[in-house]
Structure formats: C-alpha cells, structure tokens
C-alpha positions as CSV (number, residue, x, y, z in Angstrom):
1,X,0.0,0.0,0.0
2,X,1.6,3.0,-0.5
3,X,0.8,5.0,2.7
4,X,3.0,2.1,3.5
5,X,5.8,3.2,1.8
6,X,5.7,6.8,2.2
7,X,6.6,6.8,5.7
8,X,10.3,5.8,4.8
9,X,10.5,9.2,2.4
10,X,12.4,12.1,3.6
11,X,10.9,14.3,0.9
12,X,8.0,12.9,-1.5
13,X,4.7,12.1,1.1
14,X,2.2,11.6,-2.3
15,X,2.0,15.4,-3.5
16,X,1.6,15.5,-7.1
17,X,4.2,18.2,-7.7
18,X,7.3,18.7,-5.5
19,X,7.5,21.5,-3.1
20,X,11.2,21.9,-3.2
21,X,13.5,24.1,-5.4
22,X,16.7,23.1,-4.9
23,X,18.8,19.2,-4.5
24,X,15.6,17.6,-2.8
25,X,13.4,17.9,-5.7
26,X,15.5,15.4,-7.2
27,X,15.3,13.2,-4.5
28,X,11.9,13.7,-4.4
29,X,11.4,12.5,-8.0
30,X,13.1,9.2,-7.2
31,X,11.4,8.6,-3.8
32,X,8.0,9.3,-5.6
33,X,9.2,6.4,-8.6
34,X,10.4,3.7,-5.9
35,X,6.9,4.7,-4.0
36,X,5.6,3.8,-7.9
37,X,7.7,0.9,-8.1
38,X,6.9,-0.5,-4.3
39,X,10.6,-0.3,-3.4
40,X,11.1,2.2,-0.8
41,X,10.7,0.1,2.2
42,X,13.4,1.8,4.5
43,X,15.1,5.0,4.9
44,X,18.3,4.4,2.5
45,X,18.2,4.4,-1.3
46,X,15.6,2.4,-3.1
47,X,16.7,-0.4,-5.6
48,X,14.8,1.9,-8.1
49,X,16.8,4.9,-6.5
50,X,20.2,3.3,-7.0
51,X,19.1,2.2,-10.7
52,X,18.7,5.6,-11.7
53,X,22.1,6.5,-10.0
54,X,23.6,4.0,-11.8
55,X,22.3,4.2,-15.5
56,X,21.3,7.7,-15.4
57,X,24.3,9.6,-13.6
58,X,27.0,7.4,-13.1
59,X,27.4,5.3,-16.2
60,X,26.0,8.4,-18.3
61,X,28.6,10.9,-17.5
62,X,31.4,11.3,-19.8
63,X,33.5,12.4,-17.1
64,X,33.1,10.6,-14.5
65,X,36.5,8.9,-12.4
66,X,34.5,7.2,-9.0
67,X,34.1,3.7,-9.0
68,X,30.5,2.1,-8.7
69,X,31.4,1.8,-4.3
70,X,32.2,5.3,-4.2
71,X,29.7,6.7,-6.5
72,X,27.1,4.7,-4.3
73,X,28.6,6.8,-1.1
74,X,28.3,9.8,-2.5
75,X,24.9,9.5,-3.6
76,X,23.8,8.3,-0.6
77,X,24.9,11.3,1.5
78,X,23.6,14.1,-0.9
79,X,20.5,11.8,-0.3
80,X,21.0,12.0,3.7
81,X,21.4,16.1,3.3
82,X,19.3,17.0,0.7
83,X,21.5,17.9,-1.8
84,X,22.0,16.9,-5.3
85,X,25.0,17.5,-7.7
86,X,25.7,14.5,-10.8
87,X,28.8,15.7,-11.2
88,X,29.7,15.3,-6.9
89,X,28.7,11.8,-8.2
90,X,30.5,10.8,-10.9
91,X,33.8,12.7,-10.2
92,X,35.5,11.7,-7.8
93,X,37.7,15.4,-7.8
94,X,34.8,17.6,-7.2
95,X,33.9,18.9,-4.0
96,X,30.4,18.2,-2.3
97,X,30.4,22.2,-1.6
98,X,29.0,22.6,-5.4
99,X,26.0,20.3,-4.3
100,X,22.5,22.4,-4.0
C-alpha cells in the first residue's frame, strides 16, 4: 500500500508536484518512482533509486572517475542532506560544496 511506503521518504509524502527548489526535488522525483515501483521500504536508497544513480548519472557521464562503491557513497549522502550534484557523483575530484 503505498501509505506504507511513504513513511520511509524524507521528501516525496504523495503530493503531485514537489514543493522543493533546490537538490531535494531530485530526491523527491526518485522517492516518488520507488513509492511507484513498491521499493522504498526503508530510509536508505531504493533499488529503483540506485538504478537511476547507476544508469542515469554514473554510467552516463562522460566524465566521471569514481568507482561504482564510491559513486554509491556519495549519492547516498547528498541523499542524507538534501542535496543533489551529478557531477559530486560521478567525479571523484569535485567537492560536495557545489551540491545544491
């Protein structure tokens, strides 16, 4: 049910267009498709979550120079802050200061 699965979202709780501005609308989005997906049953990343990481932003970028562990990491504290940068992601130079 997914009232079930809304209580482990720090940002998406069923609204049909996210509130946020800045790094948690992103997070928002892919809480809202592992809600869709009946995935998000704890407080980390979703399998659907880490899916998009991985195919979207990690393999995607041209420049990226993290491995898969630490690409994982660093996704999964933006996540725990609120923030978002692709490029904190994928390269493993870049500070997470640039993350919104």
């Amino acid at each position: 049910m997914k009232s079930d699965l809304l209580q482990f979202c720090r940002y998406y709780k069923g609204e049909d267009k996210s509130p946020f501005e800045d790094g948690r609308s992103i997070w928002w989005m892919l809480e809202r498709y592992a809600v869709n997906a009946g995935d998000k049953t704890n407080k980390d990343l979703s399998p659907t979550m880490i899916n998009y990481i991985r195919e979207r932003i990690w393999q995607s970028d041209s420049g990226w120079n993290t491995n898969w562990s630490e690409a994982l990491y660093r996704a999964k504290t933006l996540y725990e802050q609120g923030k978002w940068n692709a490029g904190y992601i994928a390269d493993k130079s870049t500070s997470i200061s640039i993350a919104f």
